[in-house]
C-alpha positions in Angstrom: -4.4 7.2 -19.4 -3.7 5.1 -22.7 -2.8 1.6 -22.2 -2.0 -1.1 -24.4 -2.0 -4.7 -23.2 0.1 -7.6 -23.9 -1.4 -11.2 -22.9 -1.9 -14.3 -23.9 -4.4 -15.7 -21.7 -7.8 -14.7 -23.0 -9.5 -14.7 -19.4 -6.4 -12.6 -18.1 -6.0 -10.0 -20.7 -10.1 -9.2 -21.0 -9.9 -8.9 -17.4 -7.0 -6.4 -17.5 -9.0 -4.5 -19.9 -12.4 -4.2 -17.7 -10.0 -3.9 -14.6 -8.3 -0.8 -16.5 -11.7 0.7 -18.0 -13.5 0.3 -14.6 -10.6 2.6 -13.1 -11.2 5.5 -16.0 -8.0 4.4 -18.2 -8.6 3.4 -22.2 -7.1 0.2 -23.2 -6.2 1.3 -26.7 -4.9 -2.6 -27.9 -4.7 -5.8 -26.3 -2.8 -8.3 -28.0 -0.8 -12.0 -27.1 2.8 -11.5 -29.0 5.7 -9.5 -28.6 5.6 -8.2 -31.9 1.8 -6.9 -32.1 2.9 -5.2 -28.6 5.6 -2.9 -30.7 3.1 -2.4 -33.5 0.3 -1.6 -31.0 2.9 0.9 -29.2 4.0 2.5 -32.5 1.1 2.7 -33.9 -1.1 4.1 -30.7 1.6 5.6 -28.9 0.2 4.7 -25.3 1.1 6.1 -22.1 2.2 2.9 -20.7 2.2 -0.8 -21.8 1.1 -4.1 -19.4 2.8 -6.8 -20.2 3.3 -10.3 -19.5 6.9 -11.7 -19.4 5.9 -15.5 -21.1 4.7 -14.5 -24.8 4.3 -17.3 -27.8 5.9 -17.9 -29.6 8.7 -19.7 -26.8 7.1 -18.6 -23.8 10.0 -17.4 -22.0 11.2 -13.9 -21.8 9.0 -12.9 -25.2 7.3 -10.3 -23.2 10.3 -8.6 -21.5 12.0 -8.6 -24.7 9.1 -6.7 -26.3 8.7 -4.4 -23.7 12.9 -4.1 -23.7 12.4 -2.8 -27.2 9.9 -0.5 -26.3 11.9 1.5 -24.1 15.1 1.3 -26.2 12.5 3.5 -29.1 10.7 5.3 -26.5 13.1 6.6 -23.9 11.8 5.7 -20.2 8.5 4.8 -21.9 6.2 3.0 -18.7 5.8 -0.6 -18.7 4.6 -3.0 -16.4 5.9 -6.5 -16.5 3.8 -9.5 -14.9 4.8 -12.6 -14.6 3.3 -15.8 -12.8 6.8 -16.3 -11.1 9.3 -14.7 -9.2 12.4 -13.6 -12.1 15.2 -11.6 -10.0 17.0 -11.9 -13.4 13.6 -9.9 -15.1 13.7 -7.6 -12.4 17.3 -6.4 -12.7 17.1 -6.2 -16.4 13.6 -3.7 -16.4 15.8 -1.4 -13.5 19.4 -1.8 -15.6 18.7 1.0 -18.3 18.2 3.3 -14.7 15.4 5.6 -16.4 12.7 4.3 -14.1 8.9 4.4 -14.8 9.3 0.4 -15.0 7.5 -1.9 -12.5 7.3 -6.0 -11.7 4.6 -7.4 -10.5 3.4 -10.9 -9.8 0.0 -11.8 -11.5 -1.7 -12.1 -8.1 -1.3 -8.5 -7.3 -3.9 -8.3 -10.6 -6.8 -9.5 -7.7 -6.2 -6.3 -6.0 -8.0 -3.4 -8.3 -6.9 -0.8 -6.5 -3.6 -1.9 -5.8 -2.9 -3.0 -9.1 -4.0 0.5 -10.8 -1.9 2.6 -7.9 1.1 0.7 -9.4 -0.3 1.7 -13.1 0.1 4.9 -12.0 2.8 5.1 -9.9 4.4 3.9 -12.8 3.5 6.0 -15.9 4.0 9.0 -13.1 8.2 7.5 -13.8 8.3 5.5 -10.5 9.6 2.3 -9.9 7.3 -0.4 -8.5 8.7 -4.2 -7.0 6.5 -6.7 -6.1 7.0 -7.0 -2.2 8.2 -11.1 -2.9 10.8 -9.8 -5.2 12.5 -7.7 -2.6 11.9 -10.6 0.0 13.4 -13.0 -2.2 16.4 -10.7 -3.0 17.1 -10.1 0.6 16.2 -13.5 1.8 19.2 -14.5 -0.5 21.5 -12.2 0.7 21.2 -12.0 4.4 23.3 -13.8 6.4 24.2 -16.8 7.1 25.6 -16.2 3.7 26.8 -12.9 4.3 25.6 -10.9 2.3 25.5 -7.4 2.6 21.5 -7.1 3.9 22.7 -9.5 6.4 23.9 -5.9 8.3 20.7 -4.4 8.5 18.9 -4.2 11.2 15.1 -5.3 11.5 13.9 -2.1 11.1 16.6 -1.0 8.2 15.5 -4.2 6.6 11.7 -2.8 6.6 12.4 0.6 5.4 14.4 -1.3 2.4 11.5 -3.2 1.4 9.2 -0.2 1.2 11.6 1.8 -0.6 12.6 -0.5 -2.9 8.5 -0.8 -3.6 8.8 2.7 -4.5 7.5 4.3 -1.2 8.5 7.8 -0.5 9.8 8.6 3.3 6.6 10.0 4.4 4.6 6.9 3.2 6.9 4.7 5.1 6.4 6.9 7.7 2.9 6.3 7.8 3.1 2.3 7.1 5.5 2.0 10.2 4.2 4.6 12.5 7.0 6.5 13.1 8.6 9.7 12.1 9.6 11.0 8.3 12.9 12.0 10.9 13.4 8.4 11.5 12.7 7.1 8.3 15.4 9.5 6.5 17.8 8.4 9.7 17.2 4.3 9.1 17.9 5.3 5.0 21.0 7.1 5.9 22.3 4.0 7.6 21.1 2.0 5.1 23.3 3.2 2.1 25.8 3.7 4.7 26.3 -0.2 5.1 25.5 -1.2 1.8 28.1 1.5 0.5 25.8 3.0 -1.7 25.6 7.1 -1.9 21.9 8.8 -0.5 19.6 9.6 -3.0 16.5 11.7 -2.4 15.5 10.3 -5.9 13.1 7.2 -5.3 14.0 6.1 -8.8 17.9 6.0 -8.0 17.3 4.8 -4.5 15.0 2.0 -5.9 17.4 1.0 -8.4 20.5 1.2 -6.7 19.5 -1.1 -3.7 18.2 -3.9 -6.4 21.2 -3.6 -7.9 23.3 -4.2 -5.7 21.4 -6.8 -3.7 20.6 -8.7 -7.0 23.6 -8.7 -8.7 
């Protein structure tokens, strides 16, 4: 796979690059600005971009923007955003174009090789990948006391969501919960049934719907 890298932080973005090379990918650029990112895609026309949300010159939402862009050229063009902080704002914006192949990841989940390239490729395969605080964070805030519609759920609905909205498939939450694809498709079933959303077999749309509406 072709990759292009966005970073700023020398130590991070060369160790992206050995990280990606180790695992049989090319790194064909790896640059520190927004705009070298749409240059490097453009020009080397990558099968996915890693980037970091905080570019210079601001160090806010640089990086998102770029990678914004990108997809806006390149229809549903893969791109992983990191970020050093949970953004429930960053995460809604990467799902609101609903073409998937998008992911969010904290930069800790970088430590983990062979997590971090199973997201790579989840990804560039057009999946959607959350970083498991995201989805805490977004239920956290809308379970009750508050009332919010995840405040429903049962404890087992609550752990199928998170899966799902990580881009699990019903027979891999199957396996991580040790019970039945049967079940799983069951606990989903009554999942968009209380959050009013219509069943999907389509991770992407499942994925995107939940964050949606939990998020918004």
């Amino acid at each position: 796979m072709r990759v292009v890298i966005a970073e700023d932080h020398f130590l991070l973005r060369d160790g992206l690059i050995r990280l990606l090379s180790a695992y049989g990918h090319q790194v064909t650029a790896a640059v520190d600005n927004g705009d070298d990112l749409l240059k490097a895609i453009r020009e080397h026309q990558p099968d996915l971009a890693v980037v970091d949300v905080r570019l210079p010159p601001g160090f806010t939402d640089e990086g998102l923007r770029a990678a914004l862009a990108a997809r806006a050229e390149r229809a549903a063009f893969p791109v992983l955003v990191l970020s050093q902080y949970v953004e429930q704002l960053y995460a809604r914006e990467l799902l609101a174009d609903g073409a998937g192949a998008v992911g969010y990841l904290l930069k800790d989940r970088v430590i983990d090789g062979a997590q971090f390239t199973d997201a790579v490729q989840r990804i560039a395969d057009g999946g959607t990948v959350m970083d498991p605080e995201v989805i805490a964070r977004l239920l956290a805030h809308n379970a009750e006391p508050q009332g919010g519609p995840a405040g429903q759920l049962s404890p087992r609905e609550r752990e199928v969501l998170e899966l799902m909205a990580d881009g699990r498939s019903n027979a891999a939450i199957a396996q991580r919960l040790f019970i039945t694809e049967r079940a799983v498709a069951k606990h989903t079933a009554s999942i968009f049934y209380k959050l009013d959303l219509p069943p999907s077999d389509d991770d992407n749309r499942r994925v995107r719907a939940v964050l949606a509406y939990l998020g918004r």
